[in-house]
C-alpha positions in Angstrom: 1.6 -3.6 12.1 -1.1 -1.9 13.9 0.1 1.7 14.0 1.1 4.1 11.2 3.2 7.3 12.3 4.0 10.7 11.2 5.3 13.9 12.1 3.2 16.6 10.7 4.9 19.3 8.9 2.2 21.9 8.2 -1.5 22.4 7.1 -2.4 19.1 5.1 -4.6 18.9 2.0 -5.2 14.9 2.7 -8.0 13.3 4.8 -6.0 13.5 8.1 -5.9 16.7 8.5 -4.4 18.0 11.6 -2.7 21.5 12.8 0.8 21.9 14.1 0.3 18.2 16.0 1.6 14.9 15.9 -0.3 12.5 13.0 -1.0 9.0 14.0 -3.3 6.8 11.6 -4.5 4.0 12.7 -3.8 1.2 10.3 -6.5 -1.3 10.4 -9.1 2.1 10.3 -7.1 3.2 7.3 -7.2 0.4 5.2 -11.4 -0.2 6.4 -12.2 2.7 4.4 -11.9 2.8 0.4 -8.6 3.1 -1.0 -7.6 6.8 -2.5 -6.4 5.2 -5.5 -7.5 1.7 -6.5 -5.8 -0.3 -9.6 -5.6 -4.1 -10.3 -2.3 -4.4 -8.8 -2.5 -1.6 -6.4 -4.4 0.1 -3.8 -3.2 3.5 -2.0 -4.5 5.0 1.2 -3.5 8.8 1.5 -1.7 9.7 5.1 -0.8 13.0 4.3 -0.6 15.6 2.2 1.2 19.1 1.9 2.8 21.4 -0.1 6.1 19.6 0.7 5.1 15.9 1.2 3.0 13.3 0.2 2.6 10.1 2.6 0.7 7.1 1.0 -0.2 3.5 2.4 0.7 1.1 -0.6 -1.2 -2.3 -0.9 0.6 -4.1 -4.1 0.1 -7.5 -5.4 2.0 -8.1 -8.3 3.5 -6.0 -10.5 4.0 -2.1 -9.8 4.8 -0.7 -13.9 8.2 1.3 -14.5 7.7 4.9 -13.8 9.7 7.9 -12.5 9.1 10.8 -10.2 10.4 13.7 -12.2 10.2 16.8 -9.4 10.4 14.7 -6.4 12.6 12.1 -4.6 10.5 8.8 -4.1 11.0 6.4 -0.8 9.5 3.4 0.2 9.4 1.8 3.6 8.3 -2.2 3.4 5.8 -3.0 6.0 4.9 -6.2 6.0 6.3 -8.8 2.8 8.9 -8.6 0.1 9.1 -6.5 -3.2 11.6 -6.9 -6.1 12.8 -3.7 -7.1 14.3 -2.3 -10.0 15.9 1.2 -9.8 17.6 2.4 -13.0 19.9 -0.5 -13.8 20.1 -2.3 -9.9 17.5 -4.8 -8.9 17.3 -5.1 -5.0 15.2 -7.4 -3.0 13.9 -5.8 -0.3 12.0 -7.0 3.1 9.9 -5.8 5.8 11.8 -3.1 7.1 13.7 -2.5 4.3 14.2 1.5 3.5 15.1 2.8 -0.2 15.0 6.5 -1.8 15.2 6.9 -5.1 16.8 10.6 -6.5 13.8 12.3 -9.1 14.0 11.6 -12.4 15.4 7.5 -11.4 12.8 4.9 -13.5 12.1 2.3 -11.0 9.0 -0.4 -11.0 8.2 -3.1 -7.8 6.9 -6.7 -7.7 5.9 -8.8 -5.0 7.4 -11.7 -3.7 4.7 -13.6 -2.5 0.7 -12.7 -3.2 1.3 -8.8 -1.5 3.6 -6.4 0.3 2.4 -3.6 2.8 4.5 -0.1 2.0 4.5 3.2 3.0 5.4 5.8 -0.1 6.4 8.8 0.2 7.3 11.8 -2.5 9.2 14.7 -1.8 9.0 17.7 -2.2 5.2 16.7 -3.5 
């Protein structure tokens, strides 16, 4: 996938700042600088940031622990690969273009099928 696309909805606090226009990241540039976030099983590339969202670029390999979002919904868009996912008490298998949003407050943890998976994240309201 070469291009990464957002709308943008207002003044952001992330490194893509833009005003009141269009937000289109160019993956390959994206992922050539160093990761926002970096952890043995996870890297993550800010897109955006406001008051209302948060937009991330997920790299995973492996195992993504059991957490929650407790003020936010949490969605997840696979990319490229395949993640295992369990939300509350379902396990789903999802694939490259594979959508799910999880209510706040829903426990929920990934793994990879395969060495990695390529995902956009996104919390809201952030």
């Amino acid at each position: 996938m070469a291009l990464v696309a957002c709308s943008h909805a207002g003044p952001s606090a992330g490194p893509a700042a833009s005003t009141l226009a269009p937000l289109v990241v160019n993956h390959r540039a994206l992922i050539a600088r160093k990761p926002d976030l970096q952890a043995p099983t996870v890297k993550i590339w800010n897109i955006q940031q406001t008051p209302s969202i948060r937009v991330n670029l997920v790299e995973m390999r492996g195992h993504l622990r059991r957490h929650m979002h407790p003020d936010a919904a949490h969605s997840l868009l696979v990319l490229e690969g395949s993640v295992r996912a369990s939300v509350g008490e379902q396990e789903i298998v999802m694939n490259e273009g594979d959508f799910d949003s999880i209510p706040a407050g829903v426990l929920h943890d990934y793994t990879t099928i395969g060495p990695s998976a390529l995902l956009i994240s996104c919390d809201a309201p952030y």
